[in-house]
DOTOR-361566 format. One line per 10 residues: number of its first residue (from 1); for each residue x, z, y of C-alpha. Coordinates in nm, 4 decimals, always signed. Last residue first. Example, Ala and Ser with C-alpha at 12.3 -4.5 7.8 and 13.67 -1.06 7.14 Angstrom:
2) +1.3670/+0.7140/-0.1060 | +1.2300/+0.7800/-0.4500 $
END
This chain:
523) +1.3850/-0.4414/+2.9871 | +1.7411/-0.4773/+3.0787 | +1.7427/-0.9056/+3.1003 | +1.9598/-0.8699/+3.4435 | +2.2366/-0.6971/+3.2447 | +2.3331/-0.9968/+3.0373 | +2.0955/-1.2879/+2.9490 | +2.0042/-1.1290/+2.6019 | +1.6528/-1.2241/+2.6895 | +1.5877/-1.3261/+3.0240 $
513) +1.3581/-1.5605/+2.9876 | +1.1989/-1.7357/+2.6746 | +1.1100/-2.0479/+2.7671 | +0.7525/-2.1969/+2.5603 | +0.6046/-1.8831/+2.6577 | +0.2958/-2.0712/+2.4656 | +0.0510/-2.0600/+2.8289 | +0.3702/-2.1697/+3.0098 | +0.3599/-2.4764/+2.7868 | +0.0325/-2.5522/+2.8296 $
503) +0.1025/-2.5542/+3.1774 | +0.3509/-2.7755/+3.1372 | +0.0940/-2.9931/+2.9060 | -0.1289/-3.0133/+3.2426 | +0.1111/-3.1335/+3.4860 | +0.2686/-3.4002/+3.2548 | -0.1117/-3.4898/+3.1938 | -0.1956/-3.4953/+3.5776 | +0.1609/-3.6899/+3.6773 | -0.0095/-4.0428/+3.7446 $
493) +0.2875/-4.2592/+3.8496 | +0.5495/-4.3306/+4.1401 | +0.8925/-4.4323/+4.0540 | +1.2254/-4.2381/+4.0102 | +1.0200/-3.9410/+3.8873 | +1.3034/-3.8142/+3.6300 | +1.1475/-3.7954/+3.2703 | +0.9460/-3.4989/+3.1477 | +0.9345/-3.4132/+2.7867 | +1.2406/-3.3530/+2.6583 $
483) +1.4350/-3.3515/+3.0135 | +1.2355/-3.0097/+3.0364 | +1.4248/-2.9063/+2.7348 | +1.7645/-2.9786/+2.8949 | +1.6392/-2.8407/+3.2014 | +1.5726/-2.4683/+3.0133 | +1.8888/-2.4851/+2.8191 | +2.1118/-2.5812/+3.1378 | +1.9356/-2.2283/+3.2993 | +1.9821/-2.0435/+2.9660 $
473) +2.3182/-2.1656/+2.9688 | +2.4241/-2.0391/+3.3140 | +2.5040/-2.3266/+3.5474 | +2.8518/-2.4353/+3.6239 | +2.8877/-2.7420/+3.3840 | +2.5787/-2.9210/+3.5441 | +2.8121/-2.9531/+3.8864 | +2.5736/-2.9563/+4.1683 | +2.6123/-3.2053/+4.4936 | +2.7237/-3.4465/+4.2427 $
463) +2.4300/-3.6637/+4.3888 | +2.3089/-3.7056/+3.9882 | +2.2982/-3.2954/+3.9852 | +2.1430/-3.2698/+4.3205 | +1.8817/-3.5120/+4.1946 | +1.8452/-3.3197/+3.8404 | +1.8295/-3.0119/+4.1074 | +1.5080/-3.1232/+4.3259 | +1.2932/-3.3155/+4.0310 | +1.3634/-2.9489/+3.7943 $
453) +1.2530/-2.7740/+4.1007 | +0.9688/-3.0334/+4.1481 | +0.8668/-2.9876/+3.7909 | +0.8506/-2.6128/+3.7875 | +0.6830/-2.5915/+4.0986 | +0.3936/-2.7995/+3.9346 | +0.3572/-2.6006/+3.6617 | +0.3942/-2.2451/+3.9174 | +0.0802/-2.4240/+4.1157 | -0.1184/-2.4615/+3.7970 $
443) -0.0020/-2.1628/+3.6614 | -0.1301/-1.9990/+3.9840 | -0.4346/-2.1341/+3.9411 | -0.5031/-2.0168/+3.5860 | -0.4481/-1.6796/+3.7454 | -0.6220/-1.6548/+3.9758 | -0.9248/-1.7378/+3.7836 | -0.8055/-1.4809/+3.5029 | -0.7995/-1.2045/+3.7723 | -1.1442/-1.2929/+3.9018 $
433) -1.2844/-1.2496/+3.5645 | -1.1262/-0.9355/+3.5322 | -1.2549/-0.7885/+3.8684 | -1.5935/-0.9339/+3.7336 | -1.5706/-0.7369/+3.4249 | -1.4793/-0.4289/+3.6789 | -1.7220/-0.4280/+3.8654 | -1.7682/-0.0935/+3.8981 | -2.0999/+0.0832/+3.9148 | -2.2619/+0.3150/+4.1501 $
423) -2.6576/+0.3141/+4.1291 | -2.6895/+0.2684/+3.7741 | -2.9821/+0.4796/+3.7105 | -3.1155/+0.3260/+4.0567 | -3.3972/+0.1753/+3.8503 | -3.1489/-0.0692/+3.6658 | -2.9214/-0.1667/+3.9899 | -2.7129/-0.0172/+4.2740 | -2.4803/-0.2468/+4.3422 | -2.1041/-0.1916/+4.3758 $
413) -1.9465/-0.4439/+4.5962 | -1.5636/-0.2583/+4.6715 | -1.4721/-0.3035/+4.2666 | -1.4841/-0.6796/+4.3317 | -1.1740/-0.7202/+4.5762 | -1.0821/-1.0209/+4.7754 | -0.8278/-1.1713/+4.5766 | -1.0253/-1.4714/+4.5033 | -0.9639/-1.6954/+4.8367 | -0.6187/-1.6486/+4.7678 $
403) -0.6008/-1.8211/+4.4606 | -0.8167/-2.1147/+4.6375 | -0.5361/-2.1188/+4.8859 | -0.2693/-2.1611/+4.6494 | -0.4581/-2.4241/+4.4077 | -0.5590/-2.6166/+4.7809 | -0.1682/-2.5943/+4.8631 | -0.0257/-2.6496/+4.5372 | -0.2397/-2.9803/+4.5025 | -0.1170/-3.1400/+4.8490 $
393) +0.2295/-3.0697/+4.6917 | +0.1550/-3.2637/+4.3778 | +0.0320/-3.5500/+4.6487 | +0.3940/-3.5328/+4.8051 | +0.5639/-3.5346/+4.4557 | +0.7397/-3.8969/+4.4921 | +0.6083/-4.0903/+4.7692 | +0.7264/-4.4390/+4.6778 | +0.6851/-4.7757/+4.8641 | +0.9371/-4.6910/+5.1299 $
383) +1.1982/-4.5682/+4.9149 | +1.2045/-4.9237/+4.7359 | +1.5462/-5.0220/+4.8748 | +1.6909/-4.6748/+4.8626 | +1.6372/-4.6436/+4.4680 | +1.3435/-4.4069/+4.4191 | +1.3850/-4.0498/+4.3119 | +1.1341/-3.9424/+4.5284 | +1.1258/-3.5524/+4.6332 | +0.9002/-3.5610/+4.9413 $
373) +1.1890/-3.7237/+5.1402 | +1.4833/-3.7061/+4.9702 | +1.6998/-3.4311/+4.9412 | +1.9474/-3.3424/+5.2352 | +1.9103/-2.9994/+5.3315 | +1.5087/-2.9441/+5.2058 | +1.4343/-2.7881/+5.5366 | +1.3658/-3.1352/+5.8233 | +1.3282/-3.3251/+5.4586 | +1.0380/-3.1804/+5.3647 $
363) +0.9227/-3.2004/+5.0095 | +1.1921/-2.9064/+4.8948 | +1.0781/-2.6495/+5.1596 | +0.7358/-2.7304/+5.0738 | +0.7756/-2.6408/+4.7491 | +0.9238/-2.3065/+4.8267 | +0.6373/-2.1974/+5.0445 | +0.3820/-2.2858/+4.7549 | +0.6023/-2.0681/+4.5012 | +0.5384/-1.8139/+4.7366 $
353) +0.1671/-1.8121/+4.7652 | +0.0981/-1.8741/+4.4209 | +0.3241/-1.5560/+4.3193 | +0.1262/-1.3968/+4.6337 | -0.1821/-1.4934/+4.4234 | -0.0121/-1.2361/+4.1152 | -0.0117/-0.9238/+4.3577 | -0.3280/-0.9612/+4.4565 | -0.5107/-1.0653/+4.0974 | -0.3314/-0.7663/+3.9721 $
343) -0.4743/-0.4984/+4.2334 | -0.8242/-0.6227/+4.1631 | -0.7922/-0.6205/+3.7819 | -0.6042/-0.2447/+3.7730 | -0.8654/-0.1359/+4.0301 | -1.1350/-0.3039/+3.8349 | -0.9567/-0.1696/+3.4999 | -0.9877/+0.2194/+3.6501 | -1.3048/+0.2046/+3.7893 | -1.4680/+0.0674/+3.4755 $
333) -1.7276/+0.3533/+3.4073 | -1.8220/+0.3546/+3.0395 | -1.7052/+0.7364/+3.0118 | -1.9844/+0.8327/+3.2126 | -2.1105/+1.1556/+3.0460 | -2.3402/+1.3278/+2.7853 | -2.1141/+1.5461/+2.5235 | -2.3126/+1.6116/+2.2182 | -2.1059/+1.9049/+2.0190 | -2.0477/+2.0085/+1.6875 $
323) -1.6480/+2.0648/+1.6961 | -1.5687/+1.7940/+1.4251 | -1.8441/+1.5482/+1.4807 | -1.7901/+1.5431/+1.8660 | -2.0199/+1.2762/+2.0138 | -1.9398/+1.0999/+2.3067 | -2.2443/+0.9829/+2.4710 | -2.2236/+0.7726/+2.6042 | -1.9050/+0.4846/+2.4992 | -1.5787/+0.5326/+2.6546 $
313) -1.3852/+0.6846/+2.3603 | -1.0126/+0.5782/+2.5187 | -0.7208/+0.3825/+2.3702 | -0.7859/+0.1134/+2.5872 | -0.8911/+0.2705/+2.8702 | -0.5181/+0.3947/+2.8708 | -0.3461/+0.0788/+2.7500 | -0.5048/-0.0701/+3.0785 | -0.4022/+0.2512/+3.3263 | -0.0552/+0.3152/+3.2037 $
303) +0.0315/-0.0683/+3.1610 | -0.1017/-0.1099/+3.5605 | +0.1416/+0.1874/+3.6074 | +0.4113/-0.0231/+3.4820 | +0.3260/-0.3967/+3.6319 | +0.3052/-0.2906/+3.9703 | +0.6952/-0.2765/+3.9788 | +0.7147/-0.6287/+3.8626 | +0.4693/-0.7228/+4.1388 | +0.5969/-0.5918/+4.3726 $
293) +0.9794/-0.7668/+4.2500 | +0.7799/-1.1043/+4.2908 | +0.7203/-1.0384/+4.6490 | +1.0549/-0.8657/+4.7646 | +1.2602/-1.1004/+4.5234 | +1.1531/-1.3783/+4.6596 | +1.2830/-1.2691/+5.0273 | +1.5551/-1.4493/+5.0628 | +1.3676/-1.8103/+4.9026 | +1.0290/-1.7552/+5.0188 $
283) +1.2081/-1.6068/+5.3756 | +1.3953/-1.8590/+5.4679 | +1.7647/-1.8862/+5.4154 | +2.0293/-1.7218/+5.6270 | +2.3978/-1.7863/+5.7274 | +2.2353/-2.2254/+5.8253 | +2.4768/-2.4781/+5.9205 | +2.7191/-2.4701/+5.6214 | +2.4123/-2.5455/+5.3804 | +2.5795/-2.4038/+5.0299 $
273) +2.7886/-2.6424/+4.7541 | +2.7748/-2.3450/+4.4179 | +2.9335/-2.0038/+4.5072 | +2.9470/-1.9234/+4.1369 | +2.7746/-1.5555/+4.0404 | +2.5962/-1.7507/+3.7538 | +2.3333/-1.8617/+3.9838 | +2.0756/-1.7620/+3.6822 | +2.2893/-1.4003/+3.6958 | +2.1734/-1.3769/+4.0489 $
263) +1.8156/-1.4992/+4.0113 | +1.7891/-1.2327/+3.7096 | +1.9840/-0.9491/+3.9072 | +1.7129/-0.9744/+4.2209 | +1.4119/-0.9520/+4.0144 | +1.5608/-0.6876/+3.8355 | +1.6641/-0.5073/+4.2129 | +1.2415/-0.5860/+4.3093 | +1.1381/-0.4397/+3.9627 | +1.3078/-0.1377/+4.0247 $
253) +1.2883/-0.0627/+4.3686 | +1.6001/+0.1256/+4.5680 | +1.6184/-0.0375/+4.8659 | +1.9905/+0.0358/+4.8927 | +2.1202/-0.0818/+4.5449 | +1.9554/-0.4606/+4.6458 | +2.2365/-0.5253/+4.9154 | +2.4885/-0.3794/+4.6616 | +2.3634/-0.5463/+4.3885 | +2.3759/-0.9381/+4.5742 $
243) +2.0475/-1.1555/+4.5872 | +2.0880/-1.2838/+4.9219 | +2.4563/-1.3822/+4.8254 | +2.3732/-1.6923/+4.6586 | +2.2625/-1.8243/+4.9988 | +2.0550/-2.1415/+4.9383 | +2.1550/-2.4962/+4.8785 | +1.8313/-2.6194/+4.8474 | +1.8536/-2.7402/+4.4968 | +2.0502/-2.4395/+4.3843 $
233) +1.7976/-2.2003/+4.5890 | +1.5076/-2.3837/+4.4193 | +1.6304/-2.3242/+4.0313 | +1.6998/-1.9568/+4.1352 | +1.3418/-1.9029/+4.2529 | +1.2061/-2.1030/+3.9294 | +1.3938/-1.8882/+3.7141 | +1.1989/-1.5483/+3.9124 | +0.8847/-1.7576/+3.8840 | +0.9292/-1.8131/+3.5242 $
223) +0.9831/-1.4059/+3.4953 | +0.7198/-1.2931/+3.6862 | +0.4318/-1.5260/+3.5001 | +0.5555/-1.3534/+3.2032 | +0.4386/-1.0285/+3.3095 | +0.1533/-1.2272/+3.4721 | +0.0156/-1.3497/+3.1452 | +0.0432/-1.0248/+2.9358 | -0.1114/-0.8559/+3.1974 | -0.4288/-1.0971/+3.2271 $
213) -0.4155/-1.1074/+2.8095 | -0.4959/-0.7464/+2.8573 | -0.7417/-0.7279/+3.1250 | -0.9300/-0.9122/+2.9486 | -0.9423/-0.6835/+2.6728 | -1.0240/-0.4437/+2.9159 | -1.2827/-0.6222/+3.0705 | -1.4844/-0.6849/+2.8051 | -1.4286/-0.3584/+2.6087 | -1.5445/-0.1107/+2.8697 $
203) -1.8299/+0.0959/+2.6852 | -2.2129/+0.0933/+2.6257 | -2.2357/-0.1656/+2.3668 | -2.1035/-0.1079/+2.0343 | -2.2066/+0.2807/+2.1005 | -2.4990/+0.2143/+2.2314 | -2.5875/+0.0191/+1.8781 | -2.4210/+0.2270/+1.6935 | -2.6725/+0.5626/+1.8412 | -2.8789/+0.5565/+1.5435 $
193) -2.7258/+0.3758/+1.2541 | -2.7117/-0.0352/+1.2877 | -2.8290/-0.2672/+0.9975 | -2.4974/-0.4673/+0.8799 | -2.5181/-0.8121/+0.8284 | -2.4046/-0.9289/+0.4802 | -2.0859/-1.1002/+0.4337 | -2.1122/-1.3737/+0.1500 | -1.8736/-1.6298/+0.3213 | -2.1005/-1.9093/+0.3277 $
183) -2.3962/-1.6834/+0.4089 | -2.2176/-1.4938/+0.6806 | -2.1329/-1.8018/+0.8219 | -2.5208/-1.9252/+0.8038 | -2.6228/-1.6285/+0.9847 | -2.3661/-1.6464/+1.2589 | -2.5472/-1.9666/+1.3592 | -2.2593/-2.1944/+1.4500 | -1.9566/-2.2786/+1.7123 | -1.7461/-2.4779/+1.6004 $
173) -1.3381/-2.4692/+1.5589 | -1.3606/-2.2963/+1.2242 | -1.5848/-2.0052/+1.3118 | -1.7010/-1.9492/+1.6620 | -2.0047/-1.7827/+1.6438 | -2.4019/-1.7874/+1.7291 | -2.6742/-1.5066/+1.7621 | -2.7923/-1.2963/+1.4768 | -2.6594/-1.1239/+1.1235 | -2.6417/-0.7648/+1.2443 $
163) -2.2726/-0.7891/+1.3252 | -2.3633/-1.0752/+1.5262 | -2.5926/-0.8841/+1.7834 | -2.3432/-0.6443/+1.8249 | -2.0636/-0.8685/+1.9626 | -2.3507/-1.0301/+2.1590 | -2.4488/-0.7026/+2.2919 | -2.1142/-0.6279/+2.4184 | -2.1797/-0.9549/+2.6440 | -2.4767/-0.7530/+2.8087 $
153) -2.3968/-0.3687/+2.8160 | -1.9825/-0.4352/+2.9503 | -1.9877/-0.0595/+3.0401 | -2.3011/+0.1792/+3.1926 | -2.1075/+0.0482/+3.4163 | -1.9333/-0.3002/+3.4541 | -2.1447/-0.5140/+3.6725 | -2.1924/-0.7070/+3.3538 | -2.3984/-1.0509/+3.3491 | -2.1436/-1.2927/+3.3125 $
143) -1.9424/-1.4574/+3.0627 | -2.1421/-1.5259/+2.7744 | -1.9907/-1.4200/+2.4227 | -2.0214/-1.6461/+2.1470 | -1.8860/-1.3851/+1.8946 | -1.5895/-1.4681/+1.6630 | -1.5584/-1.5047/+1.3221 | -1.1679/-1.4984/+1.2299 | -1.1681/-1.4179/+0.9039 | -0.9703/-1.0978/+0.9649 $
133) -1.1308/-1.0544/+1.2897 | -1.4994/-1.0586/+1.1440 | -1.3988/-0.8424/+0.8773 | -1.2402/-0.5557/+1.0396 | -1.5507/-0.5291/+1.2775 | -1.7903/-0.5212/+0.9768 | -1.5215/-0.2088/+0.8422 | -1.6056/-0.0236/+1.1627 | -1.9798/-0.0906/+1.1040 | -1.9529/+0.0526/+0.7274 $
123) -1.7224/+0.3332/+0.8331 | -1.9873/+0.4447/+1.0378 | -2.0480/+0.5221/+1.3832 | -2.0817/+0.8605/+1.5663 | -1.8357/+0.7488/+1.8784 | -1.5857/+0.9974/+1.9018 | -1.3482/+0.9288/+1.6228 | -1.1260/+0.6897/+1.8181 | -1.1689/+0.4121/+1.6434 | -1.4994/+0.2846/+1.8592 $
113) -1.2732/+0.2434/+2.1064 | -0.9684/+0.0269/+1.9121 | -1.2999/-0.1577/+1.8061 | -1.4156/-0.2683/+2.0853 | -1.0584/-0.3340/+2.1708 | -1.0569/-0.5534/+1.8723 | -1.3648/-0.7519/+1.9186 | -1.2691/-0.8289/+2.2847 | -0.9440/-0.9482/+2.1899 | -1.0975/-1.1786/+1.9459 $
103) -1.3928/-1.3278/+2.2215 | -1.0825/-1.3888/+2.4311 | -0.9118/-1.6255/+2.1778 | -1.2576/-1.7825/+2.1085 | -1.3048/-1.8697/+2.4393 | -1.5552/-1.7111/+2.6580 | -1.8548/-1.8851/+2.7471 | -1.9048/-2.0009/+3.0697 | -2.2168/-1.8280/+3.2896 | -2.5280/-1.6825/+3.1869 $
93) -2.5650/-1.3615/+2.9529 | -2.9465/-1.2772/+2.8429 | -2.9714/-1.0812/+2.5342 | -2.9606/-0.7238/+2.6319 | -3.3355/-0.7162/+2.5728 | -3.2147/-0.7783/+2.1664 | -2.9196/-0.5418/+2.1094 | -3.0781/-0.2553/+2.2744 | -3.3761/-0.3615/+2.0309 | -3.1944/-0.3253/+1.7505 $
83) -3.0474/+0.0301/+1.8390 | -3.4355/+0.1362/+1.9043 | -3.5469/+0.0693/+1.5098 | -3.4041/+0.3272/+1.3518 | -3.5660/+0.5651/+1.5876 | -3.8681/+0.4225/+1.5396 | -4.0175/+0.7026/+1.2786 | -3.8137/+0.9853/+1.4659 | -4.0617/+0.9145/+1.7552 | -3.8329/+0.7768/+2.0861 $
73) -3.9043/+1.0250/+2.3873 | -3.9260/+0.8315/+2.7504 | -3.6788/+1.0301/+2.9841 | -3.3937/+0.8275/+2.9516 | -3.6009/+0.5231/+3.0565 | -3.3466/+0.5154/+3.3474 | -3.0601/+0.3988/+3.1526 | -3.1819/+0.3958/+2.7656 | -3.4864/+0.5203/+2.5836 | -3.4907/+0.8741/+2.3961 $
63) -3.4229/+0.9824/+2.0441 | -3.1042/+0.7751/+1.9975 | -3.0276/+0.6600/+2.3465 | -2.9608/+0.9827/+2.4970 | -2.9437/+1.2387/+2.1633 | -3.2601/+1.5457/+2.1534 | -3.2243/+1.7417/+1.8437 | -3.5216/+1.7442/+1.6214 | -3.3505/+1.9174/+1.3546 | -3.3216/+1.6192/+1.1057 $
53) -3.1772/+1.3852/+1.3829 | -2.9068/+1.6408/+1.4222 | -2.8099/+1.7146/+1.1229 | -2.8019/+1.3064/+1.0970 | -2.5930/+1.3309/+1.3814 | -2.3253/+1.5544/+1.2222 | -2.2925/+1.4091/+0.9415 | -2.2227/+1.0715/+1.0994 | -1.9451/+1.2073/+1.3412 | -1.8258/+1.4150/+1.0595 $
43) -1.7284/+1.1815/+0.8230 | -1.5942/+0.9595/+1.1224 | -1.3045/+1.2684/+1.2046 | -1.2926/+1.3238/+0.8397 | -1.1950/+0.9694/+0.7803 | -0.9379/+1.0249/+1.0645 | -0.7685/+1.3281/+0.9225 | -0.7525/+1.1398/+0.5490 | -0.5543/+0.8763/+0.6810 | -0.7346/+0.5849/+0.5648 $
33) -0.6287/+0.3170/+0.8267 | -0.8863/+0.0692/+0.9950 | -0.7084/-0.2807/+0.9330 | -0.6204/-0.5643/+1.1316 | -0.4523/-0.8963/+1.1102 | -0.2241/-1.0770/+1.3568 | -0.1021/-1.3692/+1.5106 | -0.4543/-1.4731/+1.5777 | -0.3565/-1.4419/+1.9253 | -0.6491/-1.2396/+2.0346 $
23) -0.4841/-1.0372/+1.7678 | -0.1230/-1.0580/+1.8874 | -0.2775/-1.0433/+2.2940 | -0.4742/-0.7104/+2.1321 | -0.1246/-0.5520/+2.0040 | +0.0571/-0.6505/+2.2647 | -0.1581/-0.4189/+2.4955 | -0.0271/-0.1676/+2.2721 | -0.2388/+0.0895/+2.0167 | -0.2303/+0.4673/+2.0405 $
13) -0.2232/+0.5907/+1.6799 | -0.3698/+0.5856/+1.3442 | -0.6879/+0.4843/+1.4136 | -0.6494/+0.1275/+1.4535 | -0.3866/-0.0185/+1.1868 | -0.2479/-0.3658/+1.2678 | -0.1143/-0.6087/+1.0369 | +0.1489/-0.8423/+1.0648 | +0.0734/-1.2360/+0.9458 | +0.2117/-1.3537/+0.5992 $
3) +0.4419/-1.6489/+0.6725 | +0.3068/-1.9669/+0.5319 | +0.4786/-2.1201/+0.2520 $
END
């Protein structure tokens, strides 16, 4: 029997950046709550439009055009029509398609936005949302085409679009006509209010669901790279003492000291066999703690900023049912996910970076203190045939330096576009992209780190150089379970499909670190 999934209520209080990774997930299922202060809060929204409407009111983007065409009047008799047509000219995203589990996020922090009251939409349009990620139908969404203000206008419109009965979806592993799924599952499409369609559209939902599952991703990123730290200082004989409390307690940084406690408690405060010749190891194995610890201590205020826009009204305009009022603003600027996105992507390439440093210590037998050359297990007589994980290492560097090569910032190359309306805009949707490029690299180098660390101590282990019965158990857990799937490279072969299901694994959280693990794991 199938465990019923966890549901989430939007509009009854701030939501989590777990919450979107659980839906994106499809490890959870939504609702919109019915506490009577929020249905008042929509209630009024609507009501108070109409009134509007009725009286002649002038509304950006309900009785006039959009952007620049803000000063061309829209007749009451098309007024109904102009939110379909927003949906329509917005039509041409480029680029990869996101994947279904991003095009779920994106649904639900569109609608984590539109749930804050301030929007003027219905209950009806809300409740299409609810549907779609409860049966899992999910927008084709093009990747490109945002500069990220007035908002994520061009793949938003795709989520709108489908709604209303048009464009394709993913349902059921293909992607289809969202007509005929609505058919099949008799949903009808939804005919958009004045001012829905803007307010499906003009806001920040692309890139801050993506900037979601980015977080979620590097937080655990941090932690594998911490294990993998400790992992290369056993098979290198490093300096257990470079990670000591006392020498963290007086550069007080919190995420750099937990860093610092995890690789400590993985050494399992034993003074395993150390190189004699050297007091001091190099830097990406002393100083690991400095680079992943920045970005642990990032991670906080980048929670602050992403959960913030997350649980904001950031659609234009805002309109305040309650209190009778038409506010006209910029809510749908980005600035504060592309700097989130920008400063992410940094601090998550100088993972790549590091763990890059630390695999060439173990290839090289001039710093790798007596492991074989390049890692081979080979038996001495057929050592000269067999290179081991020298062309992995080859790999690391071009995924490292291609990391790099992304973290130049996209929120400093606003362009001044639509009529010179939008003459300061973000970036942010391409910050976010950026971020996710990074970091699929750096799982590929931090998968391939993995398996030379594991290569470097097994050896250490079979040299009796380390004793298996001093290691912490999560650390003798974690190689036992590697040993499940990845056998000793003792001979040369192919190790792309190894390669790629670790970083399937890393994408699951297949290890979970630092749980229960003693003071280090404080969270």
């Amino acid at each position: 029997m199938s465990k019923q999934k966890p549901v989430i209520s939007f509009g009854a209080g701030r939501l989590t950046i777990e919450d979107i990774v659980a839906i994106a997930n499809n490890q959870a299922s939504v609702k919109v709550t019915d506490e009577q202060q929020f249905v008042e809060k929509i209630d009024a929204g609507i009501k108070f439009l109409d009134q509007l409407l009725a009286e002649d009111g002038v509304i950006y983007g309900v009785t006039t055009g959009y952007g620049d065409s803000c000063t061309v009047d829209i007749p009451l008799a098309l007024v109904d029509e102009l939110p379909l047509h927003l949906t329509r000219f917005h039509g041409c995203g480029l680029g990869d398609n996101f994947s279904p589990t991003q095009g779920r996020a994106i649904l639900a922090a569109r609608l984590c936005s539109l749930t804050q009251g301030f929007s003027g939409v219905s209950h009806e349009l809300l409740n299409q949302f609810v549907t779609f990620i409860n049966q899992d139908i999910v927008p084709v969404i093009p990747q490109e085409g945002s500069v990220g203000a007035s908002g994520d206008l061009t793949p938003l419109s795709y989520v709108a679009a489908t709604l209303l009965g048009e464009r394709d979806v993913y349902y059921q592993g293909k992607q289809l006509p969202v007509k005929q799924v609505m058919q099949d599952n008799n949903i009808s499409p939804i005919k958009l209010r004045p001012k829905e369609g803007l307010a499906i559209m003009n806001g920040t939902a692309v890139m801050t669901a993506i900037a979601c599952q980015a977080f979620d991703r590097a937080e655990y990123l941090a932690k594998l790279c911490t294990r993998i730290t400790a992992m290369n200082s056993l098979a290198l004989k490093g300096n257990s003492n470079h990670f000591d409390d006392i020498l963290f307690s007086v550069k007080p940084h919190q995420g750099q000291a937990e860093v610092a406690a995890r690789i400590q408690h993985d050494l399992n405060h034993h003074e395993h066999p150390r190189n004699s010749n050297r007091l001091q190891d190099r830097y990406s194995i002393r100083c690991a703690p400095h680079v992943i610890g920045v970005l642990s201590d990032t991670l906080p205020w980048l929670r602050q900023m992403i959960e913030n826009e997350l649980n904001s009204a950031n659609d234009n305009p805002i309109i305040d049912g309650i209190g009778e009022h038409v506010l006209h603003g910029g809510h749908f600027y980005g600035g504060h996910i592309a700097l989130a996105m920008d400063t992410l992507k940094n601090t998550v390439a100088n993972l790549a970076d590091l763990l890059d440093r630390q695999m060439a210590l173990l290839m090289d037998q001039k710093y790798n203190h007596g492991l074989p050359a390049n890692l081979s297990g080979a038996s001495a007589q057929r050592a000269c045939i067999n290179h081991g994980f020298k062309a992995v290492q080859i790999g690391c560097s071009a995924w490292t330096a291609e990391a790099l090569k992304q973290t130049m910032p996209a929120s400093v190359f606003s362009r001044s576009t639509e009529c010179h309306n939008q003459d300061k805009v973000s970036m942010g949707t391409i910050a976010a992209r950026d971020c996710l490029r990074v970091l699929d690299l750096t799982e590929q180098v931090t998968a391939a780190t993995l398996l030379a660390s594991y290569q470097g101590l097994r050896l250490r282990i079979k040299q009796d150089e380390v004793c298996e019965t001093t290691l912490t158990q999560p650390l003798a857990d974690m190689l036992h379970d590697i040993d499940s799937f990845f056998n000793l490279v003792t001979e040369d072969r192919p190790l792309e499909q190894e390669l790629r299901q670790t970083m399937s694994y890393i994408g699951q959280k297949r290890w979970p670190l630092y749980v229960n693990e003693g003071q280090s794991d404080a969270e």
